[in-house]
C-alpha positions in Angstrom: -16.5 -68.1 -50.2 -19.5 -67.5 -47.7 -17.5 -68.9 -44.3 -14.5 -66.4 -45.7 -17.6 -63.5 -45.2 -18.7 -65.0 -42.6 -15.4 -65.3 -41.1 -14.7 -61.5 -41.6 -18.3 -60.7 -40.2 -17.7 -62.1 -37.0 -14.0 -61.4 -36.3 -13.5 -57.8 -38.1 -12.4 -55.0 -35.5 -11.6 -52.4 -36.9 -9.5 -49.7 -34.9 -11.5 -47.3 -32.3 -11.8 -44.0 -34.6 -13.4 -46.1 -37.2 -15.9 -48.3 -35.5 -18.5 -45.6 -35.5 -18.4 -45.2 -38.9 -18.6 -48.3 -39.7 -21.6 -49.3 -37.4 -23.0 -46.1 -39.2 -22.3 -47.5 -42.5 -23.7 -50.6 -41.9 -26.7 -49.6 -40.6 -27.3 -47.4 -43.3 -25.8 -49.0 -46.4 -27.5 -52.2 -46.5 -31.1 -51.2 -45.6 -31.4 -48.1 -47.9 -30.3 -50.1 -50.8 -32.9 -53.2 -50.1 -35.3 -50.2 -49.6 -34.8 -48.7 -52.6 -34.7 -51.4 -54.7 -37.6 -53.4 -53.2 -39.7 -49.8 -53.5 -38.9 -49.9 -57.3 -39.6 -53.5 -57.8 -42.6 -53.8 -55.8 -43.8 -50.5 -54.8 -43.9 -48.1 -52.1 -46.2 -49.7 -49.0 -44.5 -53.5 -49.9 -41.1 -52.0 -50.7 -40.7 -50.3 -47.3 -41.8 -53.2 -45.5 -39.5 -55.6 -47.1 -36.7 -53.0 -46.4 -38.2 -53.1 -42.4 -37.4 -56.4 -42.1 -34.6 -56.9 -44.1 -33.1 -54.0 -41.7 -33.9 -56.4 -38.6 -30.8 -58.5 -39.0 -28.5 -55.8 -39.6 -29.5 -54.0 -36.2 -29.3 -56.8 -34.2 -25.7 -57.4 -35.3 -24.7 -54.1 -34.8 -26.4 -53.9 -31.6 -24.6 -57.0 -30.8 -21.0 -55.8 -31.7 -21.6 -52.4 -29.5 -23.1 -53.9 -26.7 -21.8 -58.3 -26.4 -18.4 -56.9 -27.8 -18.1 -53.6 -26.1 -16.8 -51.8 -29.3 -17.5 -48.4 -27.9 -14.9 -49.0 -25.1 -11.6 -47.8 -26.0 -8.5 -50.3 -25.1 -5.7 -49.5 -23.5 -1.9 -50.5 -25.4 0.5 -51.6 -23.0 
């Protein structure tokens, strides 16, 4: 079950109109929620650094799809 997620990580394009949002989403989705919930369970000061660092992954991958994968290029159909 993980490689299937991992598979889908690594080889998902979506089409042009909707890589945006979903850069967007992914930025946003993930690190609010372990913010949240890491501000509930632990507090305020610890929860917003866990969510910090827990956010550090997800920017470098979407970093790395924008700028390693060009995803903000548009291709051309021939």
């Amino acid at each position: 079950m993980i490689f299937k997620i991992i598979y889908f990580i690594k080889y998902f394009k979506p089409s042009f109109k909707w890589r945006l949002p979903y850069l967007l989403a992914v930025c946003t989705m993930p690190t609010i929620t372990l913010t949240h919930f890491s501000c509930v369970e632990y507090g305020i000061k610890v929860g917003v650094t866990i969510g910090f660092f827990g956010s550090i992954p997800v920017i470098c991958y979407a970093c790395h799809k924008v700028f390693m994968e060009q995803w903000l290029e548009e291709e051309e159909d021939d």
